[in-house]
Structures are given as C-alpha cells and as structure tokens.
C-alpha positions as a Python dict, from the first residue, in 0.01 Angstrom:
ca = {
    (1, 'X'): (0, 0, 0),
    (2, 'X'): (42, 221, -314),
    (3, 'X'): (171, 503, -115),
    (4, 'X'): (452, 282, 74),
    (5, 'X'): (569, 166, -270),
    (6, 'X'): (590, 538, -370),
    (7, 'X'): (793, 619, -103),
    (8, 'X'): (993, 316, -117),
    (9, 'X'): (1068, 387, -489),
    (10, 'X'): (1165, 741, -415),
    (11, 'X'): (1381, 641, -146),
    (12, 'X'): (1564, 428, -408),
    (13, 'X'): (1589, 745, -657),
    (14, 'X'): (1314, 631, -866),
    (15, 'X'): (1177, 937, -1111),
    (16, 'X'): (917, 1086, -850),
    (17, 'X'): (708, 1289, -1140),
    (18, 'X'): (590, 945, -1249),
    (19, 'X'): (539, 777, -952),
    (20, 'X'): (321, 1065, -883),
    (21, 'X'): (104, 1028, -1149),
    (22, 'X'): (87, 698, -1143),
    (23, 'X'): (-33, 709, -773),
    (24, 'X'): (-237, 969, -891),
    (25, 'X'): (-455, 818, -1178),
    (26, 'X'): (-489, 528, -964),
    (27, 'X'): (-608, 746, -690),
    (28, 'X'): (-844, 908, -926),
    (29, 'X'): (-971, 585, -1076),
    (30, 'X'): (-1003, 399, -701),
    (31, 'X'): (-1267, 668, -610),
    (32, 'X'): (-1447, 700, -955),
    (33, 'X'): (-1572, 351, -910),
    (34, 'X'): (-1577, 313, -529),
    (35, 'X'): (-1736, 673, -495),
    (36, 'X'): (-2008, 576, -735),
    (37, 'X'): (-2077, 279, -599),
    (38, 'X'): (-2111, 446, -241),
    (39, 'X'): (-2330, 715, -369),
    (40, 'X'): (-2528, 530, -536),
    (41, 'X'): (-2608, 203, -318),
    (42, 'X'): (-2873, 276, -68),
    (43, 'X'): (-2770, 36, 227),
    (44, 'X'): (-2547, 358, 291),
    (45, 'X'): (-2628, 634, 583),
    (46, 'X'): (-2627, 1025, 480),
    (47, 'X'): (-2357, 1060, 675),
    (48, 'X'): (-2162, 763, 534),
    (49, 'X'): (-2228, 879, 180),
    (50, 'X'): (-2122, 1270, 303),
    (51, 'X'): (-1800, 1177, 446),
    (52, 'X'): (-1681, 964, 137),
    (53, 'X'): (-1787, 1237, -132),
    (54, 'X'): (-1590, 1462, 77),
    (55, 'X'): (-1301, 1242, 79),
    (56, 'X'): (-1342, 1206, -315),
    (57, 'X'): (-1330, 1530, -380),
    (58, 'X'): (-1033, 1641, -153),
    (59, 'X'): (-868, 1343, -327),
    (60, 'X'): (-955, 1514, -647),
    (61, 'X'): (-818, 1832, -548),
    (62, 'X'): (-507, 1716, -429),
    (63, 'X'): (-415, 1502, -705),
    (64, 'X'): (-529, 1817, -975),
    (65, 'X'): (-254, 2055, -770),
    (66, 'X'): (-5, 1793, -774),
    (67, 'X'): (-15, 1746, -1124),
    (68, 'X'): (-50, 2113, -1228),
    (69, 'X'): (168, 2257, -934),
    (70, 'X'): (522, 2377, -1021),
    (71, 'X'): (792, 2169, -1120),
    (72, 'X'): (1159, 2288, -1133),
    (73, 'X'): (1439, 2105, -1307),
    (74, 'X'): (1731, 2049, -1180),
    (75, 'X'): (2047, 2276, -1230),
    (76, 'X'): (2287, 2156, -1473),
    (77, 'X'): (2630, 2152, -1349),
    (78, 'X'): (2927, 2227, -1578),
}
C-alpha cells in the first residue's frame, strides 16, 4: 500500500527524495516492532523466525543505500 502511493505520487511529480524517506523510516520502523515481536514470540518455527530476520535486514540494507547512495541535482538551464 505504501509503495503504490509512492509510485503514484512520483507519477504525479511529487519530490521523490522525500517520499523515499518517508517510505523508508516507515519501512524501518514496520520491522523494528514486527521483527521483534517475531523473534521474540515463541509460537514461531526456526525457520519462520530465519526467513523474517533475513527479510529485516535486507530491508535494512536497502533502505541505508538508498538514503546514503548518490544523489545528483538537476542541471540548471539558462
């Protein structure tokens, strides 16, 4: 759902740099709680609990390169 209205607002020409941090501290914050809660209820399989941490932390990864990956400003035209 969050990533449709990302799209939808940079299909409109919305400023993408904050959309993507938006989308990305939510991203962050979704797995902070949901990953804790995952690793540390016990009703939860090995495998379950494996393939969620792994999700968290590609998650993580991806939202620390998009917000420290290169940006480049547009050209000014004169």
């Amino acid at each position: 759902m969050l990533a449709s209205t990302f799209l939808f607002q940079l299909a409109r020409g919305a400023s993408s740099w904050r959309l993507l941090q938006a989308l990305g501290v939510w991203s962050v914050g979704f797995w902070v709680i949901r990953g804790g809660d995952i690793l540390l209820d016990s009703q939860w399989s090995l495998g379950f609990k494996t393939v969620h941490t792994l999700l968290m932390f590609g998650t993580f990864i991806l939202v620390a390169l998009s917000m420290t990956g290169r940006r480049t400003s547009s050209p000014t035209r004169g």
